[in-house]
C-alpha positions as CSV (number, residue, x, y, z in Angstrom):
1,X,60.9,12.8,-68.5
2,X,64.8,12.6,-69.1
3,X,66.3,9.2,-69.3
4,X,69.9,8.9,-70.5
5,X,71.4,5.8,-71.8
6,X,74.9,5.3,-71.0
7,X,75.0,2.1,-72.3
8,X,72.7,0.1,-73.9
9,X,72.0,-3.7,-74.6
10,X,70.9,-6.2,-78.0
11,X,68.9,-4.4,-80.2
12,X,65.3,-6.4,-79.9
13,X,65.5,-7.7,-83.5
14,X,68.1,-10.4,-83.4
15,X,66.2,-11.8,-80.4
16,X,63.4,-11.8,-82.1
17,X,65.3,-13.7,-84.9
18,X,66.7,-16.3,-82.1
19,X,63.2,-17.1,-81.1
20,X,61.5,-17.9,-84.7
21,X,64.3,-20.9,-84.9
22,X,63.5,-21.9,-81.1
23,X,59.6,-21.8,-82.2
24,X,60.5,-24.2,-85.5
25,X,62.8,-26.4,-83.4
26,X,59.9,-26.9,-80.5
27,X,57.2,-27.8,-82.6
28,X,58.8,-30.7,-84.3
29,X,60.1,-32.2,-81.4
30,X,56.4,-31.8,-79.8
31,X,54.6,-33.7,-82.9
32,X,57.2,-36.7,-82.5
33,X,56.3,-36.8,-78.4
34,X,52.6,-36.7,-79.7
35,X,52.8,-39.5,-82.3
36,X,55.8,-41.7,-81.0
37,X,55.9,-41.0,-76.9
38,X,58.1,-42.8,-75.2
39,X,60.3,-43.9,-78.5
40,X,61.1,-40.5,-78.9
41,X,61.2,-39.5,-75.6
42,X,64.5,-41.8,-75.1
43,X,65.9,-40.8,-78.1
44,X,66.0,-37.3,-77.9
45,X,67.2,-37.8,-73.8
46,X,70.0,-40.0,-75.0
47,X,70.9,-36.6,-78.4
48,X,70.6,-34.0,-75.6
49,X,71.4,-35.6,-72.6
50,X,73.7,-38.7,-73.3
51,X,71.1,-40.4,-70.7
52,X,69.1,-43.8,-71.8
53,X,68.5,-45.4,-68.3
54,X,66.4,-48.2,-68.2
55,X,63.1,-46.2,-66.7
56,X,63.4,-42.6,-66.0
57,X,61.3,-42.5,-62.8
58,X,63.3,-43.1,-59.6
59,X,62.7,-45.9,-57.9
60,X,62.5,-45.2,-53.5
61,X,66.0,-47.3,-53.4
62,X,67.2,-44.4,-55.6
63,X,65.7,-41.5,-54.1
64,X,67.3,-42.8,-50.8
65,X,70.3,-43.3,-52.1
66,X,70.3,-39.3,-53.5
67,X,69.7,-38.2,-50.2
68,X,72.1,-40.0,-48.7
69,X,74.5,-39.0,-51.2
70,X,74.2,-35.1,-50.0
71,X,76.5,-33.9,-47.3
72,X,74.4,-33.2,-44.1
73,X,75.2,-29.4,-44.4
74,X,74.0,-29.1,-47.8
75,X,70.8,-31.1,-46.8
76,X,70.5,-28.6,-43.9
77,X,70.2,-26.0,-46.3
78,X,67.8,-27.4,-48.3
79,X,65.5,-28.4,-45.5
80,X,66.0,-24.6,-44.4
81,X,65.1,-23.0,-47.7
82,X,61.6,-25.9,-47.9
83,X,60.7,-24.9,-44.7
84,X,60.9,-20.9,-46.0
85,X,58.8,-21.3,-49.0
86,X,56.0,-23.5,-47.4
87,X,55.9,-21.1,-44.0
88,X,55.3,-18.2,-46.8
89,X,53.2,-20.4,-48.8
90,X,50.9,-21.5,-46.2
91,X,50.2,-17.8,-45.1
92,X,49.4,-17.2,-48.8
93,X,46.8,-20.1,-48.7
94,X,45.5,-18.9,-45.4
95,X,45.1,-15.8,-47.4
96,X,42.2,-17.4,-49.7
97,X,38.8,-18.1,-48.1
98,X,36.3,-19.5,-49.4
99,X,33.4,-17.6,-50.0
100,X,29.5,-17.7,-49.5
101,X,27.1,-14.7,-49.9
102,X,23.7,-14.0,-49.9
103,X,23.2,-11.4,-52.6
104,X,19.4,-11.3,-53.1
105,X,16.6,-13.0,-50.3
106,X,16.5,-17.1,-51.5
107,X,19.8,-16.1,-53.6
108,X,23.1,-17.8,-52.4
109,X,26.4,-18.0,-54.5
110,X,29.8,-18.8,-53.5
111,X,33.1,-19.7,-54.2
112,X,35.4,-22.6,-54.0
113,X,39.4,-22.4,-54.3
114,X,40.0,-26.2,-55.5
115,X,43.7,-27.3,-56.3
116,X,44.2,-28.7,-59.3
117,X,45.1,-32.9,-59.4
118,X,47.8,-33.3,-61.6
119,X,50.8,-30.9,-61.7
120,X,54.2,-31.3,-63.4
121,X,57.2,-29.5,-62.1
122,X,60.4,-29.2,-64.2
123,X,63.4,-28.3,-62.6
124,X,66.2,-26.8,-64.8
125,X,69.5,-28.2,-64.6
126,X,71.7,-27.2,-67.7
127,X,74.6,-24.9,-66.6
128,X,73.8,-24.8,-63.4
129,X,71.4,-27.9,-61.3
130,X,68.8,-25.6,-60.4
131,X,68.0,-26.9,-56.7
132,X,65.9,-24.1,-55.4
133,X,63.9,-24.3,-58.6
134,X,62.9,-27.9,-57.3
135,X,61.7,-25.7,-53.9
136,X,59.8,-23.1,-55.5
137,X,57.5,-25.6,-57.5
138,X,57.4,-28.6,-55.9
139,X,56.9,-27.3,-52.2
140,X,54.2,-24.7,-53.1
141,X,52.5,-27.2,-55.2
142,X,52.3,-29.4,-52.1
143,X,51.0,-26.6,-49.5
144,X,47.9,-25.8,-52.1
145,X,47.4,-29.0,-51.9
146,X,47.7,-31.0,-55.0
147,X,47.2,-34.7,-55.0
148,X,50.0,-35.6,-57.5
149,X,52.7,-33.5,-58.2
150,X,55.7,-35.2,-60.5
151,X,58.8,-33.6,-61.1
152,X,61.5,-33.8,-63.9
153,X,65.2,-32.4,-63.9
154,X,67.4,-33.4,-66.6
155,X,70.9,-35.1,-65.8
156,X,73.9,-34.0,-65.1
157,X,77.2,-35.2,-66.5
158,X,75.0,-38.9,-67.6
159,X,73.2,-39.4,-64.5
160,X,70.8,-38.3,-61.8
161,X,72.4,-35.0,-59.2
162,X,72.0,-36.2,-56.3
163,X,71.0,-32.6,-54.4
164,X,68.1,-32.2,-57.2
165,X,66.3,-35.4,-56.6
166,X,66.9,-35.0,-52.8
167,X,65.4,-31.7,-52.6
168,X,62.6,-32.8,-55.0
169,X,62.0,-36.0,-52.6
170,X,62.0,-33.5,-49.1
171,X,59.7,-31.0,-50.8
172,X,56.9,-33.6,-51.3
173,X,57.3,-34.8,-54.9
174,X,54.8,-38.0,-55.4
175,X,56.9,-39.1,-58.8
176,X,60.7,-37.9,-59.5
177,X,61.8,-38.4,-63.7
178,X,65.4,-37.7,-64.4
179,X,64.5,-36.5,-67.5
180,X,64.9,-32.5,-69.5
181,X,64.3,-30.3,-72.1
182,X,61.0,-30.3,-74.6
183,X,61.0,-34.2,-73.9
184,X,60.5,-33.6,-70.7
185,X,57.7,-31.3,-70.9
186,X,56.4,-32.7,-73.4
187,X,56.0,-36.4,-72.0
188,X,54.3,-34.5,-69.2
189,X,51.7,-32.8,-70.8
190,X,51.2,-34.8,-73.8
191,X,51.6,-38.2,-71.6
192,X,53.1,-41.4,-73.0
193,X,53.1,-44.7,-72.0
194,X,55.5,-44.3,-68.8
195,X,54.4,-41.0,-67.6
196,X,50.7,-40.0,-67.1
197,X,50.0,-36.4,-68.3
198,X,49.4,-33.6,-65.7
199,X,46.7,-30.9,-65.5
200,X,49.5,-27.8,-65.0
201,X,53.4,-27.4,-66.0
202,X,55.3,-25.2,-63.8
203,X,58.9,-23.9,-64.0
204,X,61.8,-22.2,-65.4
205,X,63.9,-23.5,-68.2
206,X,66.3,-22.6,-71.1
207,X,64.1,-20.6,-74.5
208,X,63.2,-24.6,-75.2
209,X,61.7,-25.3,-72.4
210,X,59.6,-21.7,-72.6
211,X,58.7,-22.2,-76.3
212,X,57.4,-25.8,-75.5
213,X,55.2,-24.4,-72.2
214,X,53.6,-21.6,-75.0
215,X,53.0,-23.9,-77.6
216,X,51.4,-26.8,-75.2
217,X,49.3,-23.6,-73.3
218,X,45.7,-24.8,-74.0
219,X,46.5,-28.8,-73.8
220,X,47.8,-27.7,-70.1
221,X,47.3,-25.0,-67.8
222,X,51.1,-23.2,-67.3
223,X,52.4,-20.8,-64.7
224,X,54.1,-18.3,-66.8
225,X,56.6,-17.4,-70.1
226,X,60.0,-17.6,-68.2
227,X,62.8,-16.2,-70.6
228,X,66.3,-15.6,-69.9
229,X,66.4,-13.7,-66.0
230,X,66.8,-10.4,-65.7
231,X,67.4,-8.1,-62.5
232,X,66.9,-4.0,-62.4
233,X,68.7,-1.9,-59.7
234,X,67.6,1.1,-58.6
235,X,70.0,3.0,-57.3
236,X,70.9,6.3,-55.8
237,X,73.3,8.5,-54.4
238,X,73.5,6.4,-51.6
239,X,74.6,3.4,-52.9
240,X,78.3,1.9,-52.9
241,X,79.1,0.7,-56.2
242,X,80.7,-2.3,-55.3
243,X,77.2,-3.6,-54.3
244,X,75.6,-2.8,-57.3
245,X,78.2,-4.1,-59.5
246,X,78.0,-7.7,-57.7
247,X,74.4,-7.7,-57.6
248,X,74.0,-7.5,-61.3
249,X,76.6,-9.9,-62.1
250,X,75.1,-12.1,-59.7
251,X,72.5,-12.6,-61.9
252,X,73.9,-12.1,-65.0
253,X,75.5,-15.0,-64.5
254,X,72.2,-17.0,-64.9
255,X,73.1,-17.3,-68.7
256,X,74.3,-15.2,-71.6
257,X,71.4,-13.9,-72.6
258,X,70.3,-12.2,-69.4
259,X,69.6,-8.4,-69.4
260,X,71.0,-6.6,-66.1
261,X,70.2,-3.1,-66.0
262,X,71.4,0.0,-63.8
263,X,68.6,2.6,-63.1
264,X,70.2,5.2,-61.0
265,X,69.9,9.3,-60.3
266,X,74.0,9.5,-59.5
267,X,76.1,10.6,-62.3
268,X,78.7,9.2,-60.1
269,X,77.3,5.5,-59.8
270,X,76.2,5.8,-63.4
271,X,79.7,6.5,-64.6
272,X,81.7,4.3,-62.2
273,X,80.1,1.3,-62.9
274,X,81.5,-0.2,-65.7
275,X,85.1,-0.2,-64.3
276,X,83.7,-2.0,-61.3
277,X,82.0,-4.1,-63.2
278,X,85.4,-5.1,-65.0
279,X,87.5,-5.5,-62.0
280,X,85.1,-8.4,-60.3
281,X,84.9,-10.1,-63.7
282,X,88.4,-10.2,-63.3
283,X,87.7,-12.7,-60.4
284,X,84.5,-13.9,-60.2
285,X,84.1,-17.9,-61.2
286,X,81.4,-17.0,-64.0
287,X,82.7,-14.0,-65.7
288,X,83.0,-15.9,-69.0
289,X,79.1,-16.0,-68.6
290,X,78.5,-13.3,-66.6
291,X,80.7,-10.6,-68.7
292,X,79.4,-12.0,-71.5
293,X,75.7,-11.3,-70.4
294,X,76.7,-7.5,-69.4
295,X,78.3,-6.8,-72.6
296,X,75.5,-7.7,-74.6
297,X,72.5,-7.4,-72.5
298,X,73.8,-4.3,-70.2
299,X,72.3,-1.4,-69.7
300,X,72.4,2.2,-67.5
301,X,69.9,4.7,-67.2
302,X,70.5,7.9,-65.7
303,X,67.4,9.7,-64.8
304,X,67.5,13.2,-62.6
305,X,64.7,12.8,-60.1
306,X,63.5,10.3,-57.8
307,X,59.7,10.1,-59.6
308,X,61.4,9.4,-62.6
309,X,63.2,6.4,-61.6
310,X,60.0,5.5,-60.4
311,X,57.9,6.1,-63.9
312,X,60.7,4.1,-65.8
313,X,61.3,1.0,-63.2
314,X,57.4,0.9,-63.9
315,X,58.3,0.8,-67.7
316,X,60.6,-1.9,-67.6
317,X,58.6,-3.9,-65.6
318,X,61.6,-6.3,-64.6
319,X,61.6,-9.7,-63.4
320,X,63.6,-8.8,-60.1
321,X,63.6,-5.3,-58.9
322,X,66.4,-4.1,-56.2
323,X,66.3,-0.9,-54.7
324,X,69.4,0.8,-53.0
325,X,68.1,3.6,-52.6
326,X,67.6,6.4,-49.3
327,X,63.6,5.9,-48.6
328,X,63.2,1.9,-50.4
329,X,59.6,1.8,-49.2
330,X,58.9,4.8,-52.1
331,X,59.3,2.0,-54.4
332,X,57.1,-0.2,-52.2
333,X,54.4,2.0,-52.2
334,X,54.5,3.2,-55.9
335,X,56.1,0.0,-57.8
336,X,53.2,-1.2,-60.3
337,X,54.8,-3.5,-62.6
338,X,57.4,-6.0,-60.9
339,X,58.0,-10.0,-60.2
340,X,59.9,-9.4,-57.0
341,X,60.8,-6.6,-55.0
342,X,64.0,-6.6,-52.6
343,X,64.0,-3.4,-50.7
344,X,67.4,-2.0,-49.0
345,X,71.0,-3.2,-48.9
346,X,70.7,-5.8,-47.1
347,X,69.0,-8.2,-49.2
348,X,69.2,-9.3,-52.4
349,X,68.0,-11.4,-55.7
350,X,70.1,-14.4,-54.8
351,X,67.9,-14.4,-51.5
352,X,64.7,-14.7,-53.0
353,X,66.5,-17.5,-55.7
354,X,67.8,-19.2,-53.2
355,X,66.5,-19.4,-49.2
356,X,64.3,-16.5,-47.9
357,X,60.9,-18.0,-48.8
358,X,59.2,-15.6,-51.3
359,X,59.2,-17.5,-54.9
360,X,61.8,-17.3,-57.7
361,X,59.5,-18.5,-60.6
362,X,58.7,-15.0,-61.9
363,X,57.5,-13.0,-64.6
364,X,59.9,-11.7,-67.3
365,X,59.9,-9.9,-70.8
366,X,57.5,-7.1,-69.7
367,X,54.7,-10.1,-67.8
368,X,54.9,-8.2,-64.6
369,X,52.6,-5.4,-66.4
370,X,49.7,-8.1,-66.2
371,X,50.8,-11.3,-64.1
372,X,52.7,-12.1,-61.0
373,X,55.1,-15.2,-60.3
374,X,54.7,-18.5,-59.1
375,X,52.4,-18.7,-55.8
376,X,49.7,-20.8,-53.8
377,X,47.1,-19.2,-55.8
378,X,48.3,-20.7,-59.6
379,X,47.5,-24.2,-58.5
380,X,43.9,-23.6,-57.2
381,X,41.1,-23.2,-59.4
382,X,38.3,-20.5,-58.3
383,X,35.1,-22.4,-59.2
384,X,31.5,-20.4,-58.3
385,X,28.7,-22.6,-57.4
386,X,25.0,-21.3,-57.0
387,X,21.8,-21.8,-55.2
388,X,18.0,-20.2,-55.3
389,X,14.8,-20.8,-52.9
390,X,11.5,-21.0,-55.2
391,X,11.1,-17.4,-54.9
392,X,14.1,-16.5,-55.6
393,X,14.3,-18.4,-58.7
394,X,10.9,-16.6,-60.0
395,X,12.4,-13.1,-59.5
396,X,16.0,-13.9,-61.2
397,X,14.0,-16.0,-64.2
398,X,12.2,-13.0,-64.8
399,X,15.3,-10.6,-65.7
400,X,17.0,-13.1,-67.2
401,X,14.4,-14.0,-69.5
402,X,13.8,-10.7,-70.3
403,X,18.2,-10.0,-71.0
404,X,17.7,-13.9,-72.8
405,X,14.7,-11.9,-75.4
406,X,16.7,-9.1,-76.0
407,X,19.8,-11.4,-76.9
408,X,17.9,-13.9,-79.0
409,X,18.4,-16.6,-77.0
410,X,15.0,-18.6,-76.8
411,X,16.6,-21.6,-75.3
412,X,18.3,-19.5,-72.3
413,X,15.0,-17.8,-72.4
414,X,12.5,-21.0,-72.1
415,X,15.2,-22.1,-69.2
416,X,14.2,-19.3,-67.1
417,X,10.6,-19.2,-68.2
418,X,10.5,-22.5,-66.8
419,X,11.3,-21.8,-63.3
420,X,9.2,-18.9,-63.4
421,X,6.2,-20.9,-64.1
422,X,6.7,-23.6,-62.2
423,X,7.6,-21.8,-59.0
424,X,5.8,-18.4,-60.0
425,X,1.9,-20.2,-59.1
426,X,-0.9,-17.6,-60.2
427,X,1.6,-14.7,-60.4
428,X,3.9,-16.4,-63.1
């Protein structure tokens, strides 16, 4: 396989350097939230986020007044892109049955998909108020079912944005906390004396907000390692460069730090890019971010056949995959390793962020090899149950006393010699 780099992005070490002093940072904050809760909790809001209200849940006067507070447009929008996410959602549930089998005579087991109580969604809102976020979590949350679902976005320029807590508040959030960062996951997980803790934290965030999720893994059940976004394009002869060039800046955009990467069999589209590529920075709103992000974190790969595209996008494993491309469904049928997939021109990454329904809390950082994104299924738990008729009992007690003997196990072995005698009669 040939794969030539035209350009290429940060070399790996110096973000491996970046995260050691995210890691160090994290855990300090995290031990304060642990031994001094809600002291701390305000004080590191008020450092951060220049934001000491008197309580940082909303009150329903407040979460009215958000609402109301939103142009009707904008609130049509949001009610569009809710109404997306849980249609999709709810087929995804429908997907899961529950499941009852009997696998020997007198030998019934099953299973249950339960949602989990207590969930905590945080919506990022640093740069840029992350509305959809509050859509992809909240919403799907909600259709799986969870009783309580509490959700925490941090301020914006000293006090709540309005769109945020609206879309929080229409997506079914039971508790809304204008409140960000590590103290806001944090105070979730760990609890304090304000804010219960929650079963499962869910959502993207800053290297902060991932570095507190990994270090509080175990305390809490999470969806996923988020860091910075990253979109692949696969592209071929086909493709107008123009497109291509907007659709990585259009996430590049996200932040600084975000790897966009061109994955294309045209010399052509390999070698035009860049100079398209400068020419929209030259007008786009973000470019200081945006150009920022490509210089660092850009990359092309020219490969020569179609199947090598194919074994490479595999490699990368990339958070969103676009393919513009003459036969898309190719990729469908032979992509392995991705979070999303957005076949043909005519959609794109910003339509899963933003409105179409599928989710935009995704796996990044090579994840997609072994985990998908955000769905139904992360807030249920898939709990077995089992039943046996007296006969039944006599003739699995048997093996399993005998596998119990062989493992040493005379306490698992007297369990099942139990059974065997008591229901076994004169053939025990």
């Amino acid at each position: 396989m040939s794969v030539r780099t035209i350009k290429e992005g940060i070399e790996p070490d110096v973000k491996a350097r970046a995260s050691a002093q995210v890691r160090d940072t994290v855990q300090t904050l995290l031990e304060r939230i642990e031994t001094e809760g809600d002291a701390v909790v305000r004080e590191l809001s008020e450092r951060f986020d220049g934001y000491v209200p008197e309580r940082f849940r909303l009150d329903e006067d407040a979460i009215q007044a958000a609402i109301q507070a939103v142009p009707e447009a904008e609130l049509d929008s949001i009610r569009f892109t809710i109404d997306q996410v849980k249609t999709f959602a709810a087929a995804q549930r429908e997907g899961l049955r529950d499941v009852e089998v009997e696998t020997l005579p007198g030998v019934t087991l099953g299973h249950k998909h339960v949602p989990i109580d207590r969930v905590g969604c945080y919506v990022p809102g640093g740069r840029y108020p992350m509305v959809a976020s509050a859509v992809m979590s909240v919403a799907t949350a909600k259709m799986a079912g969870v009783p309580r679902v509490i959700a925490c976005t941090p301020p914006k320029d000293g006090a709540p944005y309005p769109a945020t807590v609206a879309t929080m508040a229409l997506a079914g959030a039971d508790e809304i906390y204008v409140l960000g960062g590590v103290q806001a996951v944090g105070a979730m997980a760990i609890g304090t004396d304000s804010i219960a803790p929650v079963d499962f934290i869910v959502g993207p965030g800053n290297a902060f907000v991932a570095e507190a999720k990994r270090q509080l893994f175990g305390r809490v059940g999470i969806d996923l390692l988020a860091g910075p976004t990253e979109v692949l394009v696969i592209a071929d002869d086909t493709a107008d460069v123009e497109m291509v060039a907007t659709d990585l800046l259009g996430q590049a955009e996200h932040g600084t730090n975000s790897p966009a990467v061109l994955l294309t069999s045209s010399e052509r589209l390999a070698h035009d890019l860049e100079g398209e590529i400068e020419r929209q920075l030259e007008v786009l709103a973000t470019a200081e971010v945006a150009g920022e992000a490509w210089r660092t974190h850009g990359r092309i790969l020219l490969c020569d056949t179609e199947a090598e595209l194919l074994e490479e996008a595999n490699r990368i494993a990339s958070e969103h995959v676009e393919v513009l491309t003459r036969d898309p469904d190719v990729f469908l049928k032979g992509m392995r390793n991705y979070g999303a997939l957005f076949l043909g021109p005519e959609t794109n990454v910003a339509y899963g962020d933003k409105a179409i329904g599928t989710n935009h809390i995704l796996p990044t950082d090579g994840a997609a090899r072994y985990t998908g994104g955000l769905w139904v299924g992360k807030f249920l738990k898939t709990m077995t149950y089992q039943r046996c008729t007296p006969e039944a009992s006599v003739e699995v007690g048997r093996h399993c006393a005998t596998v119990c003997e062989v493992e040493g196990f005379d306490g698992h072995r007297r369990q099942a010699t139990l059974r065997v005698e008591r229901y076994g009669g004169s053939d025990a």
